[in-house]
N, CA, C and O atoms as a GROMACS GRO file, in nm:
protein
  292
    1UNK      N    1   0.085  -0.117   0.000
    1UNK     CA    2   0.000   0.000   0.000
    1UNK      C    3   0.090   0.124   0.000
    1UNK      O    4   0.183   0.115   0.080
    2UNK      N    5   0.084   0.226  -0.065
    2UNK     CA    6   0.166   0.332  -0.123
    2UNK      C    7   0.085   0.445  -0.020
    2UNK      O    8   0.160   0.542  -0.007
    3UNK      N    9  -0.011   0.459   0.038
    3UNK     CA   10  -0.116   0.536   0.117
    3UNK      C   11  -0.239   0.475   0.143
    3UNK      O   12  -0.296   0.367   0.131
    4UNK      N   13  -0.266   0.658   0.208
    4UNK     CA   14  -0.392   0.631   0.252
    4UNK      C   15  -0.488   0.722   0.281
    4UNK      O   16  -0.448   0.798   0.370
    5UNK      N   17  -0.624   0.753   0.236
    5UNK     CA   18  -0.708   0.872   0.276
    5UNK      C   19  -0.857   0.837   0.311
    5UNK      O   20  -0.904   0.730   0.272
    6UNK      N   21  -0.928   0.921   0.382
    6UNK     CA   22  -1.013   0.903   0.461
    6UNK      C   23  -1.152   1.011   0.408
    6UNK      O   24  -1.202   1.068   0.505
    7UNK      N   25  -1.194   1.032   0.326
    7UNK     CA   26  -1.299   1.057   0.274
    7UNK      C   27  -1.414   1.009   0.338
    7UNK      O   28  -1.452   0.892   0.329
    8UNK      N   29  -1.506   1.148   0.438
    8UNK     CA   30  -1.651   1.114   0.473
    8UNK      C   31  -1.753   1.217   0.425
    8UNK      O   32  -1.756   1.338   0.443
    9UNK      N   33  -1.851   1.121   0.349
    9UNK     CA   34  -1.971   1.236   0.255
    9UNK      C   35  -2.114   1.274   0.408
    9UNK      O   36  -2.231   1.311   0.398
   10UNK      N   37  -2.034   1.245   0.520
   10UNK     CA   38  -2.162   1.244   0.653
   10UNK      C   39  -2.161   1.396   0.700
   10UNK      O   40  -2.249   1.431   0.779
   11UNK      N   41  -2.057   1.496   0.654
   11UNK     CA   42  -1.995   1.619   0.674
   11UNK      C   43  -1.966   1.571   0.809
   11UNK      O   44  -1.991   1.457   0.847
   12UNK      N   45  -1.896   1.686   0.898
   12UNK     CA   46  -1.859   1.752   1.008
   12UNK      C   47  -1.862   1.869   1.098
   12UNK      O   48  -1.802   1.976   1.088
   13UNK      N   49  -1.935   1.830   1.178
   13UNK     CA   50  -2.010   1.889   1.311
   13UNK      C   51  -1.890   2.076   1.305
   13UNK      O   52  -1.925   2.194   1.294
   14UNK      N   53  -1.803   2.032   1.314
   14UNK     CA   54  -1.689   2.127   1.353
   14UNK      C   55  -1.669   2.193   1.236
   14UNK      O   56  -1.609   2.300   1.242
   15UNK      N   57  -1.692   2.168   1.170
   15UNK     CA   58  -1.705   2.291   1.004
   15UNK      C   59  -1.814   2.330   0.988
   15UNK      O   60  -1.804   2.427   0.913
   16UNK      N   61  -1.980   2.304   1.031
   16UNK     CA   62  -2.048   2.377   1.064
   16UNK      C   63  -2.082   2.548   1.078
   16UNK      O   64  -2.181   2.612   1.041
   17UNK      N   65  -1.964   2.588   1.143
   17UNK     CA   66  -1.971   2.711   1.163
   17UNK      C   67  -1.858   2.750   1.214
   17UNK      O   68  -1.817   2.678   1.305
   18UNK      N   69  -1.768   2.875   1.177
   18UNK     CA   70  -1.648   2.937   1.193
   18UNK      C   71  -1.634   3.052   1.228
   18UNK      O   72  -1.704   3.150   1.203
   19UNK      N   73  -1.510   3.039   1.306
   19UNK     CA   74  -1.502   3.166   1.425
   19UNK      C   75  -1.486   3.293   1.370
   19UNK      O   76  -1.540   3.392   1.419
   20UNK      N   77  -1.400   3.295   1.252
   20UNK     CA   78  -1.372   3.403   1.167
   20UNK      C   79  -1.415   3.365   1.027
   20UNK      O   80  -1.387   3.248   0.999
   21UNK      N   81  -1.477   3.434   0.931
   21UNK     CA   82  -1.468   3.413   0.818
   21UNK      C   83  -1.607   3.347   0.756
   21UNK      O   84  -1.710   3.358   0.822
   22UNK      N   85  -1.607   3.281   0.634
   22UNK     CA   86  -1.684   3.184   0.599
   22UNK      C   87  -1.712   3.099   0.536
   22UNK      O   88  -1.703   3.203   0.471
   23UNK      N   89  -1.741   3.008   0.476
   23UNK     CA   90  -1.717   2.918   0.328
   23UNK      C   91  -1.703   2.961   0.247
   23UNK      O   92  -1.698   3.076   0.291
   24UNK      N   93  -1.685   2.975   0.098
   24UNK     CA   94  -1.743   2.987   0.002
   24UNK      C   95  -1.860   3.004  -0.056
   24UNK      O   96  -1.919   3.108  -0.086
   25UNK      N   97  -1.902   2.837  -0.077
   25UNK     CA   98  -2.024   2.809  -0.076
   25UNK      C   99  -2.129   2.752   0.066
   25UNK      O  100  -2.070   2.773   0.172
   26UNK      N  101  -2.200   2.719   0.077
   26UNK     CA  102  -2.274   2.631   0.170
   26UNK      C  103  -2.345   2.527   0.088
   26UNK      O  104  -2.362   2.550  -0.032
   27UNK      N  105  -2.389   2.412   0.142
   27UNK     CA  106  -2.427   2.303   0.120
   27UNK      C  107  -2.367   2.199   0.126
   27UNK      O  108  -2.247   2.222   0.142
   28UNK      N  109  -2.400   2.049   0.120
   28UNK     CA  110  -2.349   1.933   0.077
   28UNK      C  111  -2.236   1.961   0.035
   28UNK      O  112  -2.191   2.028  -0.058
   29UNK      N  113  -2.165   1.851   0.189
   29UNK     CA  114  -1.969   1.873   0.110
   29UNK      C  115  -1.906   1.719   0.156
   29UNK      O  116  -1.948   1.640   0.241
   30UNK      N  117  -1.825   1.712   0.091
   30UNK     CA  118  -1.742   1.575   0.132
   30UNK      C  119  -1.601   1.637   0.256
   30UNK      O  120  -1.545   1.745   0.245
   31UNK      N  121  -1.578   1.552   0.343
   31UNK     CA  122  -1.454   1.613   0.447
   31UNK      C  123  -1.319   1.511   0.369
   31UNK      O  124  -1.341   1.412   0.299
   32UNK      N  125  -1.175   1.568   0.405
   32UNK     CA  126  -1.099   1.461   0.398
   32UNK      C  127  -1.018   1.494   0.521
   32UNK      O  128  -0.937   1.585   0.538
   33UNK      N  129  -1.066   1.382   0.616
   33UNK     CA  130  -1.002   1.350   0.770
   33UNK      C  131  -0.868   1.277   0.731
   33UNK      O  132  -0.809   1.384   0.732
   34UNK      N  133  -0.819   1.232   0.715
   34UNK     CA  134  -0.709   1.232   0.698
   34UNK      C  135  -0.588   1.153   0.576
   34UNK      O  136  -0.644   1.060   0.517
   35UNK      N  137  -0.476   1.169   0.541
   35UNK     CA  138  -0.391   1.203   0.378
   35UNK      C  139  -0.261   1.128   0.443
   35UNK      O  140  -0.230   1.171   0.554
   36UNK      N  141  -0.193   1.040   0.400
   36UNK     CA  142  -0.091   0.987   0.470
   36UNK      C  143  -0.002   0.865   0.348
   36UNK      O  144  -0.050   0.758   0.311
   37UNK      N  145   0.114   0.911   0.314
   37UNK     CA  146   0.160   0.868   0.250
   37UNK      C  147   0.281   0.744   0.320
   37UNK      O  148   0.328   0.756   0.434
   38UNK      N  149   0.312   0.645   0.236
   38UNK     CA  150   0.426   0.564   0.293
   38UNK      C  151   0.552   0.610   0.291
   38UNK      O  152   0.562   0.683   0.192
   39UNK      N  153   0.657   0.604   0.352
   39UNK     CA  154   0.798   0.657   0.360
   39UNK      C  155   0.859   0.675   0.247
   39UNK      O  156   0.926   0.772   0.212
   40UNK      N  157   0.820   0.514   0.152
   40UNK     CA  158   0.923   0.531   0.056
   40UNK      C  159   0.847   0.553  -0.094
   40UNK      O  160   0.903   0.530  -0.201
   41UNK      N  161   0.710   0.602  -0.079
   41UNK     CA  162   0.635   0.682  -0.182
   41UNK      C  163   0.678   0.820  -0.177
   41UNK      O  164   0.700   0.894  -0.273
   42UNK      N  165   0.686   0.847  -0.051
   42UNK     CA  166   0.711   1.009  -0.065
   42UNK      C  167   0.752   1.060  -0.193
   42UNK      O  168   0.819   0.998  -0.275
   43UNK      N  169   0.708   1.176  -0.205
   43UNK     CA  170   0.815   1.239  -0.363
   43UNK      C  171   0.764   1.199  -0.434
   43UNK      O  172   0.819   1.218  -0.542
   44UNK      N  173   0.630   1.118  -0.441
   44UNK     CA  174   0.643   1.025  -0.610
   44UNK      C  175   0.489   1.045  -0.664
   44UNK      O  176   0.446   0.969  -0.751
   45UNK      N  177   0.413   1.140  -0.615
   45UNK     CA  178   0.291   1.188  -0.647
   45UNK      C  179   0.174   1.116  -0.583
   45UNK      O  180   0.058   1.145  -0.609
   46UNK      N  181   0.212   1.016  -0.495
   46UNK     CA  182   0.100   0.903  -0.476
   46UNK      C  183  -0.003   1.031  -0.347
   46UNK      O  184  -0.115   0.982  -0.330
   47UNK      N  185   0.010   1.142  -0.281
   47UNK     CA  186  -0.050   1.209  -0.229
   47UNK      C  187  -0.185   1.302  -0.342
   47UNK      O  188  -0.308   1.305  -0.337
   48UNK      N  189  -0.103   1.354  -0.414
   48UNK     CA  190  -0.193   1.410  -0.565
   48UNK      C  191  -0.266   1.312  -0.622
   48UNK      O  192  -0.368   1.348  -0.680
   49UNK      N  193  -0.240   1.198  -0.621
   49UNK     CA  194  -0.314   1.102  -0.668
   49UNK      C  195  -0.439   1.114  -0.619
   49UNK      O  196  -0.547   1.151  -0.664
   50UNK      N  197  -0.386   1.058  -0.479
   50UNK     CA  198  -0.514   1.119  -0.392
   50UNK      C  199  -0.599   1.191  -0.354
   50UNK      O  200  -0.699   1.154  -0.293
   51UNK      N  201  -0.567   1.321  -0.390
   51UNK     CA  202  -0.647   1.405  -0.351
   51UNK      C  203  -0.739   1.442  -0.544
   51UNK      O  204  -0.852   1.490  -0.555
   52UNK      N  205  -0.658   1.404  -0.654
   52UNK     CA  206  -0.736   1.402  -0.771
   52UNK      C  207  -0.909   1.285  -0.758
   52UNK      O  208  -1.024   1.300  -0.800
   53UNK      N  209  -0.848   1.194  -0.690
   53UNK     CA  210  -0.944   1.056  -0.689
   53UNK      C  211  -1.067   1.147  -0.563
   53UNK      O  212  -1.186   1.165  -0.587
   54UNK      N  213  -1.014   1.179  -0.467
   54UNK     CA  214  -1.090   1.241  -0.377
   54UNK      C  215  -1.207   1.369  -0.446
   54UNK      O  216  -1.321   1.378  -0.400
   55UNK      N  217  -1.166   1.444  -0.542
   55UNK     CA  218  -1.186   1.557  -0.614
   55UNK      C  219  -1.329   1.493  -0.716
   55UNK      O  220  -1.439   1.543  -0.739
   56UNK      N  221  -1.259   1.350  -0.762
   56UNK     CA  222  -1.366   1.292  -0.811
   56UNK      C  223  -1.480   1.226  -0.797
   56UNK      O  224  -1.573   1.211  -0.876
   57UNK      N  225  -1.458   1.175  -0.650
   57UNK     CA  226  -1.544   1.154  -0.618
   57UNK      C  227  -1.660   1.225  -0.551
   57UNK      O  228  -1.780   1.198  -0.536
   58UNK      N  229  -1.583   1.321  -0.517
   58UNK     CA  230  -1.651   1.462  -0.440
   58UNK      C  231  -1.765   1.508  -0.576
   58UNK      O  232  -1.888   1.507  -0.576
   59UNK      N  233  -1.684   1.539  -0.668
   59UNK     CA  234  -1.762   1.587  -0.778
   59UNK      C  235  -1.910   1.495  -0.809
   59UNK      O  236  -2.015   1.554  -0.835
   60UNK      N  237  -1.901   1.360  -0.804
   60UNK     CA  238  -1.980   1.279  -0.805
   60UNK      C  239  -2.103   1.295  -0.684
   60UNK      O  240  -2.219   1.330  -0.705
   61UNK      N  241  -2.060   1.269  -0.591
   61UNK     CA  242  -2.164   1.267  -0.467
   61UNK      C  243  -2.212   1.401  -0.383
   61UNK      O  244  -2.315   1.402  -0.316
   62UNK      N  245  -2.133   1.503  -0.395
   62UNK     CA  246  -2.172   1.604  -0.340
   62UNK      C  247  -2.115   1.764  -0.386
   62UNK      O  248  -2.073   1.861  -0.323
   63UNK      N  249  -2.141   1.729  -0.554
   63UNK     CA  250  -2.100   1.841  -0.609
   63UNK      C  251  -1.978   1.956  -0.627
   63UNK      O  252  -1.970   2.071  -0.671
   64UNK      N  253  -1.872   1.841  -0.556
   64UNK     CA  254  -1.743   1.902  -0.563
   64UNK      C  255  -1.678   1.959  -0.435
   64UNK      O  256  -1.556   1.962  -0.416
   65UNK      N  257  -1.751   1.994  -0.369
   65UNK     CA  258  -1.734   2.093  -0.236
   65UNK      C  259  -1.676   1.985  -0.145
   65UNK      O  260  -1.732   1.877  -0.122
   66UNK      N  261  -1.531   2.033  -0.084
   66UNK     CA  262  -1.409   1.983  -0.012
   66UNK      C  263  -1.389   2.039   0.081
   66UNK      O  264  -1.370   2.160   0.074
   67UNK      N  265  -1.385   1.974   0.201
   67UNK     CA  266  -1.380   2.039   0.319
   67UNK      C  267  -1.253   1.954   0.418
   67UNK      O  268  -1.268   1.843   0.469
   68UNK      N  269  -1.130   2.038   0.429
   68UNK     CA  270  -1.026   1.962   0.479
   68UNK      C  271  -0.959   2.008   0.626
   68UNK      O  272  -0.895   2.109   0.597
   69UNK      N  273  -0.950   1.993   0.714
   69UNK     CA  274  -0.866   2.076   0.853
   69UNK      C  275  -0.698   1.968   0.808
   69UNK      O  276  -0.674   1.860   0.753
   70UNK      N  277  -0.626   2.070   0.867
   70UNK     CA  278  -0.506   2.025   0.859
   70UNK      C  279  -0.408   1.989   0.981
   70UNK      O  280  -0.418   2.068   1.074
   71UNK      N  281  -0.339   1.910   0.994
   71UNK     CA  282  -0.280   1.868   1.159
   71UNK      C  283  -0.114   1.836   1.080
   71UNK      O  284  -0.088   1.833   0.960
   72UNK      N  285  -0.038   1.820   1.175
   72UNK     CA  286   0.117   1.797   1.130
   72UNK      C  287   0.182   1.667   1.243
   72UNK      O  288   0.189   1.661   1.366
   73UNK      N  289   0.206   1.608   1.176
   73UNK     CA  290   0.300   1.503   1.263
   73UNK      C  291   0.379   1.466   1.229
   73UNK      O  292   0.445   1.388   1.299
   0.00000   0.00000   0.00000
């Protein structure tokens, strides 16, 4: 396995509503909880992959709209 991503079309409670600012759009969105590549994929596009396949499927089920929080480890 080269990765791994976590695509949920159930949205999220915590994107709901924001302290500053605001969406774009509103409505029906897909989240991606979490993007994680293997050590020795790194560098080799298998993350873009992912997030193209994610893009597509988004487009499919809930009209495109991507909703991502970001964390670092």
């Amino acid at each position: 396995m080269a990765g791994c991503v976590v695509i949920s079309f159930d949205g999220e409670p915590n994107y709901d509503s924001m302290v500053e600012g605001r969406w774009k759009e509103e409505g029906a969105y897909a989240v991606i909880h979490r993007i994680a590549v293997c050590e020795r994929w790194k560098g080799q596009g298998v993350a873009g992959q992912m997030l193209r396949l994610a893009e597509r499927l988004c487009a499919q089920r809930q009209g495109g709209r991507i909703r991502a929080g970001k964390s670092e480890f």
